[in-house]
N, C-alpha and C positions, 0 to 999 in steps of 0.2 A: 806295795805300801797301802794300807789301809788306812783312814782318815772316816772318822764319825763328826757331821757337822751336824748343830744343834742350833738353832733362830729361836730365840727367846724372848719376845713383845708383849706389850701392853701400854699402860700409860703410867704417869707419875706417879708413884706413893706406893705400887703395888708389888716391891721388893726383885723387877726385872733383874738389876745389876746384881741384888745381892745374890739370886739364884743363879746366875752365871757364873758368881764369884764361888758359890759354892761347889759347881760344879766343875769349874777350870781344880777347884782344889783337890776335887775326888780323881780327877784322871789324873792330874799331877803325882798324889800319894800313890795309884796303881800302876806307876813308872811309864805314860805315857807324857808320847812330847804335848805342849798344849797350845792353843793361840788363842785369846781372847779378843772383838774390840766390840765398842759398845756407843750409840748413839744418843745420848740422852734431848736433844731438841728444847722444848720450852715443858721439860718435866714438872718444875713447880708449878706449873698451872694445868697441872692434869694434862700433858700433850704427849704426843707417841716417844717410846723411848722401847728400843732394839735392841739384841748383845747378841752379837755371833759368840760359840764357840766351838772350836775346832777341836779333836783332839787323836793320838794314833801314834804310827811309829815314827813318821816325820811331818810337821805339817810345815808347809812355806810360808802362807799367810794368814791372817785372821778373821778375812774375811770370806765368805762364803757364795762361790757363784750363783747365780741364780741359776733355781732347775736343779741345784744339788744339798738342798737340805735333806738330811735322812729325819728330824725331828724335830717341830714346831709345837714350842708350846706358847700356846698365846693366852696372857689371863688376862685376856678382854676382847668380845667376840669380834667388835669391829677389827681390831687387830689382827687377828685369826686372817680374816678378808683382806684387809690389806697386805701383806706378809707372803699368802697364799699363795705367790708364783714364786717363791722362792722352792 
């Protein structure tokens, strides 16, 4: 079973959730299973906010262990740092 996990950070206003959201849709439409969850914190004031997503032939949950992201995108560098041991 193959499963692709994607950590996707930054802070508030910089469209974290919607690019998860976009992307839980693209694996979805190419018939994989998919898991999203997403962290938002104190996002309207500019604070960290996270979105695991998982995606493959089966995935159990949404969240992603640490040490097994295969892709981080971070649009905001301190994030990138923070994130980093995922």
């Amino acid at each position: 079973m193959s499963v692709t996990n994607v950590l996707i950070a930054g802070v508030g206003g910089q469209g974290v959730i919607l690019s998860s959201e976009i992307l839980a849709l693209a694996a979805l439409a190419h018939g994989r299973d998919v898991k999203q969850g997403e962290f938002h914190g104190v996002a309207q004031r500019g604070g960290a906010v996270f979105s695991h997503v998982r995606f493959g032939d089966q995935v159990q949950s949404p969240m992603t262990p640490r040490g097994e992201v295969d892709f981080l995108l971070a649009l905001e560098r301190l994030e990138a740092l923070r994130y980093g041991h995922f």
